[in-house]
N, CA and C atoms as an extended XYZ file, in Angstrom:
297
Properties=species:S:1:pos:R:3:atomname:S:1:resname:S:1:resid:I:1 pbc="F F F"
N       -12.728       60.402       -7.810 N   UNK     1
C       -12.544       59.294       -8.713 CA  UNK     1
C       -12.385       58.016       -7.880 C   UNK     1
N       -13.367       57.049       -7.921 N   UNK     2
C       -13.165       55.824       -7.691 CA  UNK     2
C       -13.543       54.875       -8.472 C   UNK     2
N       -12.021       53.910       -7.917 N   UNK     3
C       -12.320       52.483       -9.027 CA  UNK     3
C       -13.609       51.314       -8.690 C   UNK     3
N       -14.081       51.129       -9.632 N   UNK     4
C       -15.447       49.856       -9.634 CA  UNK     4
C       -14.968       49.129       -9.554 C   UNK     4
N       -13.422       48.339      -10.275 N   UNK     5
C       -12.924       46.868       -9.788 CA  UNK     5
C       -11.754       47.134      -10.231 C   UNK     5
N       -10.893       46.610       -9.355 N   UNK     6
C        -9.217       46.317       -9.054 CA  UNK     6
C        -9.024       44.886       -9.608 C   UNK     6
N        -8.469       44.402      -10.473 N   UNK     7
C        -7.718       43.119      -10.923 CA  UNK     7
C        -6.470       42.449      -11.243 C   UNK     7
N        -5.598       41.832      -10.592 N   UNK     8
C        -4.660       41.442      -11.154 CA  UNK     8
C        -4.569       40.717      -12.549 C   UNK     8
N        -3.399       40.976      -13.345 N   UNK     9
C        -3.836       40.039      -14.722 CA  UNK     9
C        -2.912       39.658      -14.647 C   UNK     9
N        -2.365       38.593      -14.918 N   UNK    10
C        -0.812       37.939      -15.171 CA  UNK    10
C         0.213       37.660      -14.350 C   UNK    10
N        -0.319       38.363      -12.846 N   UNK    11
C         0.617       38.561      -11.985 CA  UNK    11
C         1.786       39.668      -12.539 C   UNK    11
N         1.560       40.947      -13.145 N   UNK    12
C         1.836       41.748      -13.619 CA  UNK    12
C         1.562       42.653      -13.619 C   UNK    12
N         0.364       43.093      -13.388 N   UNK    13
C        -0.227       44.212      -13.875 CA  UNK    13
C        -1.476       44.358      -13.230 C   UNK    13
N        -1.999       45.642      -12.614 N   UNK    14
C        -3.466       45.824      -11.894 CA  UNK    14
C        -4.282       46.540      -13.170 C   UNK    14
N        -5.048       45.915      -12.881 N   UNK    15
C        -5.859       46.480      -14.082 CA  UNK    15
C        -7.629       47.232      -13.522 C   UNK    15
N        -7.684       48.252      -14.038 N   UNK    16
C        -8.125       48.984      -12.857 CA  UNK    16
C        -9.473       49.748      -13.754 C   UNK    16
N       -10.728       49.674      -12.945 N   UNK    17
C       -11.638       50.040      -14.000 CA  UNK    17
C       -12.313       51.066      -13.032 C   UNK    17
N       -12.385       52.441      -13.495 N   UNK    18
C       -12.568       53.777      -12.964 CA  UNK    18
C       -14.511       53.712      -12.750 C   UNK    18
N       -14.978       54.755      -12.556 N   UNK    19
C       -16.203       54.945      -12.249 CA  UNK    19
C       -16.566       55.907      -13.482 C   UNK    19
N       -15.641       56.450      -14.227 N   UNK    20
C       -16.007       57.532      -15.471 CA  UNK    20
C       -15.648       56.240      -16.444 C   UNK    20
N       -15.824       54.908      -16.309 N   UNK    21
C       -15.464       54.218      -17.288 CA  UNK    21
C       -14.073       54.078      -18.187 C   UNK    21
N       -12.857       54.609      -17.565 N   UNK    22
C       -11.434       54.488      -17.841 CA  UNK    22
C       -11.054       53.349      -17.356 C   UNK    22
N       -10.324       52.575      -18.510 N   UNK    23
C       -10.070       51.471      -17.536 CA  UNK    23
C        -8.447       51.560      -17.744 C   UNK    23
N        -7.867       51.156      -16.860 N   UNK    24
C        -6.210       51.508      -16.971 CA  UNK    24
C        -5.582       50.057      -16.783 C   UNK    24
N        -4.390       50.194      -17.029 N   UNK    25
C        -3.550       48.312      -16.796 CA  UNK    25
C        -2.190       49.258      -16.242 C   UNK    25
N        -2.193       49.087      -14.820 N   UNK    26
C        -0.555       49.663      -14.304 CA  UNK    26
C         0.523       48.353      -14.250 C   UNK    26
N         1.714       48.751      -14.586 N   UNK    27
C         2.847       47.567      -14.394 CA  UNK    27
C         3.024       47.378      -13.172 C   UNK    27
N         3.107       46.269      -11.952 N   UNK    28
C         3.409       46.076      -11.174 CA  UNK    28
C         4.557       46.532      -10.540 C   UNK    28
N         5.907       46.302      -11.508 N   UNK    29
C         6.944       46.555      -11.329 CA  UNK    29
C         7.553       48.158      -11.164 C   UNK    29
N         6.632       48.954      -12.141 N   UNK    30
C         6.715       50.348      -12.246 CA  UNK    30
C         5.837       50.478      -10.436 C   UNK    30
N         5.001       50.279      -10.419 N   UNK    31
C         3.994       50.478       -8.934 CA  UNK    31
C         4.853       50.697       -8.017 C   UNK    31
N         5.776       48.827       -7.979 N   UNK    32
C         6.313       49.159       -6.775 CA  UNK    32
C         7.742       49.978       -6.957 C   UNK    32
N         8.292       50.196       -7.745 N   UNK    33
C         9.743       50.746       -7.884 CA  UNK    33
C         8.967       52.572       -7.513 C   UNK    33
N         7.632       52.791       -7.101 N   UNK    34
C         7.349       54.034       -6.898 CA  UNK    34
C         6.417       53.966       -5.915 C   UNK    34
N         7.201       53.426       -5.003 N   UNK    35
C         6.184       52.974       -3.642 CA  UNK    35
C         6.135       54.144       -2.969 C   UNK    35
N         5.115       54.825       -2.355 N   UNK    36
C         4.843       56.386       -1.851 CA  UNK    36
C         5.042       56.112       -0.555 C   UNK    36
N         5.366       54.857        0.247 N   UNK    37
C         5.572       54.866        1.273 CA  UNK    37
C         7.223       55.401        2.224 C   UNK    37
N         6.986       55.943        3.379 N   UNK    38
C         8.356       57.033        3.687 CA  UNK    38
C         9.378       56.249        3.529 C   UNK    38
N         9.644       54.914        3.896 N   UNK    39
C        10.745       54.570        3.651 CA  UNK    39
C        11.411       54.280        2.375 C   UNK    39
N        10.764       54.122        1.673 N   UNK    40
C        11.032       53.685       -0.224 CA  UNK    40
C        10.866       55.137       -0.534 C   UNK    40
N         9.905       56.285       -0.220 N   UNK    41
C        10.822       57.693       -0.917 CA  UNK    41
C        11.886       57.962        0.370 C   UNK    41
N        12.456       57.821        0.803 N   UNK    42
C        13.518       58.197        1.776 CA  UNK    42
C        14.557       57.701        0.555 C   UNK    42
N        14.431       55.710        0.636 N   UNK    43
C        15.746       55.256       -0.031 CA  UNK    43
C        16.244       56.599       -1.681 C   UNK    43
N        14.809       56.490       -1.891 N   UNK    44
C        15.122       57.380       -3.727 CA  UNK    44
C        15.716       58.723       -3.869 C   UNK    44
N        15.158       59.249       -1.960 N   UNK    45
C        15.541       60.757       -2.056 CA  UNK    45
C        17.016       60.437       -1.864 C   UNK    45
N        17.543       59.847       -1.094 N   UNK    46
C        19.185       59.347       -0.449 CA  UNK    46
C        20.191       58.848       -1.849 C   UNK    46
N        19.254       58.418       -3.135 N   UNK    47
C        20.181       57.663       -4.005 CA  UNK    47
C        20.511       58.343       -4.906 C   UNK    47
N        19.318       59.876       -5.100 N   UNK    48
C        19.292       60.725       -6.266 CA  UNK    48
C        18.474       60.414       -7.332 C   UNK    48
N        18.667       61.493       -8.241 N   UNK    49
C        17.610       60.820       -9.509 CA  UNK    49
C        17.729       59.923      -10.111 C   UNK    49
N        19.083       59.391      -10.360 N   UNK    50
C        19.324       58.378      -11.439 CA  UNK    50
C        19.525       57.124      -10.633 C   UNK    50
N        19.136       56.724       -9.677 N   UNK    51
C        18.731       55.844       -9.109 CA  UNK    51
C        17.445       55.172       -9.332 C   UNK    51
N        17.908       53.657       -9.759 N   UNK    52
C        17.140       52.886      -10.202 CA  UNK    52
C        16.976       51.489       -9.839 C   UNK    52
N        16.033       50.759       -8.651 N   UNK    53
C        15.762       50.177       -7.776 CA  UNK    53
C        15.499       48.234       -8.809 C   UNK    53
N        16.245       47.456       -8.311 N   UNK    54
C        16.753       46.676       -8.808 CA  UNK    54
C        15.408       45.711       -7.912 C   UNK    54
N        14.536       44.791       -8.576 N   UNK    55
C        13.593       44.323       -7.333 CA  UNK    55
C        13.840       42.501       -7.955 C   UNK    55
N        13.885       42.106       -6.979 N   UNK    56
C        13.941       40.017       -7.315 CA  UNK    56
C        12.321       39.933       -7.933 C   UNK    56
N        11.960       38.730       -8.007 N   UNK    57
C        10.557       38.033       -8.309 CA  UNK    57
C         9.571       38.383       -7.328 C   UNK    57
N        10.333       38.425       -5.676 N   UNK    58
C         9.280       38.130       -5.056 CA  UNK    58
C         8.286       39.775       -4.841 C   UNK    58
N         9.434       40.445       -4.958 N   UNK    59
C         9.286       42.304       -4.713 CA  UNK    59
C         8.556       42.437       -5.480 C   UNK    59
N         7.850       42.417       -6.722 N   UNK    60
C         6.872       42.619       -7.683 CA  UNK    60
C         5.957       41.772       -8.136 C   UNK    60
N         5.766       40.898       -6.430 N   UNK    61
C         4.496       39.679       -6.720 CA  UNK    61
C         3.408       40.454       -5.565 C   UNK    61
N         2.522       40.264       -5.825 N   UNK    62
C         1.430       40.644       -4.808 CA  UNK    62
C         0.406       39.827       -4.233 C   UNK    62
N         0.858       39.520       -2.381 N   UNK    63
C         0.262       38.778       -1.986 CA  UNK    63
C        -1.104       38.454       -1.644 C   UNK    63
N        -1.104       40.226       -1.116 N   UNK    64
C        -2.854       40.746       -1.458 CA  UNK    64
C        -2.892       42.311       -1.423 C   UNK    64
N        -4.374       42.635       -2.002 N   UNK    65
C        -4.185       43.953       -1.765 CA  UNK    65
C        -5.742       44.167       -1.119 C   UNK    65
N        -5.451       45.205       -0.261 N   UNK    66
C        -6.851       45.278        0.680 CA  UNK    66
C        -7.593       47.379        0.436 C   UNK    66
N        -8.393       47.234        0.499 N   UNK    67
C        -9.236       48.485        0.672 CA  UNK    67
C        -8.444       49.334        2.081 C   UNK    67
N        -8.496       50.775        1.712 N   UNK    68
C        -7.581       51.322        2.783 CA  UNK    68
C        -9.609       52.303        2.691 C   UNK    68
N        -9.944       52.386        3.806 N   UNK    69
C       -11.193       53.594        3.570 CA  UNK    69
C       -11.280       53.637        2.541 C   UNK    69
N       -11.770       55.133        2.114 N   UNK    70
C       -12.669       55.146        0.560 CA  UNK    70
C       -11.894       55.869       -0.343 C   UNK    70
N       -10.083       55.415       -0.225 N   UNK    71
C        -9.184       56.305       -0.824 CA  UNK    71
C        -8.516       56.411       -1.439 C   UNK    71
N        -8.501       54.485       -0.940 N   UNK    72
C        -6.793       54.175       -1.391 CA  UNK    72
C        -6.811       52.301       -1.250 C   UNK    72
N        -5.973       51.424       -1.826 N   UNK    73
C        -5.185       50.032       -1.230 CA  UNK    73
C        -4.851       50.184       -0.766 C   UNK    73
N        -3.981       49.155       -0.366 N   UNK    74
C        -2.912       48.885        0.822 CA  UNK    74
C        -1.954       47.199       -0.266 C   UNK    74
N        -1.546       47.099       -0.846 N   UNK    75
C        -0.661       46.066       -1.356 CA  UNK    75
C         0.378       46.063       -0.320 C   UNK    75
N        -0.054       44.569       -0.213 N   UNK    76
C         1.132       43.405        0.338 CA  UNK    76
C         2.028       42.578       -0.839 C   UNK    76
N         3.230       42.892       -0.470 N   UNK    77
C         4.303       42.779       -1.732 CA  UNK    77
C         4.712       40.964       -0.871 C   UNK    77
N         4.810       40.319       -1.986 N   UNK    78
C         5.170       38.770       -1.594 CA  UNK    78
C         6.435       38.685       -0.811 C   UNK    78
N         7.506       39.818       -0.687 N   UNK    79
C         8.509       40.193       -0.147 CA  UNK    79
C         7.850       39.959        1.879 C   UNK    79
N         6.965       40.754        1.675 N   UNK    80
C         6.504       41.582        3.226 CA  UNK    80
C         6.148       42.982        3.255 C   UNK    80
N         6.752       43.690        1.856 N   UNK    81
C         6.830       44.973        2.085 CA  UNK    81
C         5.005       45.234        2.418 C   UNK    81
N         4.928       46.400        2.766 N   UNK    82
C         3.355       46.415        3.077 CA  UNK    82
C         3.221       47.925        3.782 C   UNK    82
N         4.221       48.385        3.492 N   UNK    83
C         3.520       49.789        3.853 CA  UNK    83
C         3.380       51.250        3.143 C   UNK    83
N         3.542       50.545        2.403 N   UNK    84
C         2.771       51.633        0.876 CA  UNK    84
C         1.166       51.454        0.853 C   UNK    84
N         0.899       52.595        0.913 N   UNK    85
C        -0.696       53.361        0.797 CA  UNK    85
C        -1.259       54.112       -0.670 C   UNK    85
N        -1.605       53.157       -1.497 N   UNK    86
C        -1.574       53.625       -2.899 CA  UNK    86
C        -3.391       54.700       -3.033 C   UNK    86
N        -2.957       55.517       -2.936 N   UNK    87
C        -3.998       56.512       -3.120 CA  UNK    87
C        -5.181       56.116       -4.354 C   UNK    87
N        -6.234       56.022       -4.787 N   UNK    88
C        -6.799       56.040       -5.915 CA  UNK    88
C        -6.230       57.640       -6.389 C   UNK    88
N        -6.281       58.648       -6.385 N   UNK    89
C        -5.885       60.125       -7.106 CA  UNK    89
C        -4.343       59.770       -7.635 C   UNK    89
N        -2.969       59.234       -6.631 N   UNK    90
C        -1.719       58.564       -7.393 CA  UNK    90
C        -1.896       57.314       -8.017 C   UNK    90
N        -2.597       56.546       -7.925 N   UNK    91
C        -3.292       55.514       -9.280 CA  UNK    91
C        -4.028       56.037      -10.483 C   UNK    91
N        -5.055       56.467      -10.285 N   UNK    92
C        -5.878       57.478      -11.412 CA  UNK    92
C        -4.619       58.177      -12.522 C   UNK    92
N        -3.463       58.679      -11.289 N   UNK    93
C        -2.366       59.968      -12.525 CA  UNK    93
C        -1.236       59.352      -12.767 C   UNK    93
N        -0.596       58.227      -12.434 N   UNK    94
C         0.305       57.436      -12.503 CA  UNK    94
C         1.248       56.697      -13.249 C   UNK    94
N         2.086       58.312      -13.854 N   UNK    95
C         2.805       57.724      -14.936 CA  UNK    95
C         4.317       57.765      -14.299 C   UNK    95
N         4.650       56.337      -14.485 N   UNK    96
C         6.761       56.058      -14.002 CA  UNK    96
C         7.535       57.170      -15.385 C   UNK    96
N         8.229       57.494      -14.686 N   UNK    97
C         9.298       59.092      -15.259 CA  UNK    97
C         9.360       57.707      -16.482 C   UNK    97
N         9.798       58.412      -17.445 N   UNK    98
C        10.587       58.001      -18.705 CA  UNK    98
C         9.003       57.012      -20.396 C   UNK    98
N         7.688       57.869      -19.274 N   UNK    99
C         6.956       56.916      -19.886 CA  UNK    99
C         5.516       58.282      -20.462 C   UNK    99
C-alpha cells in the first residue's frame, strides 16, 4: 500500500490519498501523541496505560515531512522532534486507542 499524495489541511490533519483510492484525514495531534519512535514509546511504556501526553502548539505543528525510501515519512515536529519514522502500513491501520 502506497500513498499517491500526502497533504496537510488546516495545519491539523494529513490527509492522505492511498493507491486503492482510500483517502484518509489523520489528526495530527493523535499522530504525534503515537510517535513510533524509541524514545516516545519508551516515555509511554515508563508512564503506563493511562498515560496521556499533554503536547503545547508547537508539538503538533509540522515543519516538514520528507519521504523515508518507499515506506514511510519522516515528520519534523515544529518542536524539533524528528525522529519518528511513520511507516505507510502504521498510517494505512492507524487508529488512536479510544477511537
Amino acid at each position: 500500500m502506497q500513498p499517491k499524495k500526502i497533504k496537510l489541511v488546516d495545519s491539523a490533519y494529513l490527509k492522505i490519498l492511498w493507491d486503492d483510492g482510500v483517502e484518509e484525514s489523520v489528526n495530527l495531534k493523535d499522530l504525534r501523541r503515537h510517535c513510533p519512535c524509541a524514545t516516545c514509546a519508551a516515555e509511554r511504556d515508563k508512564q503506563g496505560k493511562k498515560y496521556i501526553p499533554l503536547f503545547t502548539e508547537s508539538q503538533v505543528r509540522v515543519r516538514s515531512i520528507s519521504q523515508v525510501g518507499n515506506y514511510a515519512i519522516q515528520i519534523i515536529w515544529q518542536d524539533g522532534h524528528n525522529t519518528g519514522i511513520y511507516e505507510y502500513k502504521f498510517l494505512r491501520n492507524f487508529q488512536p486507542a479510544g477511537k
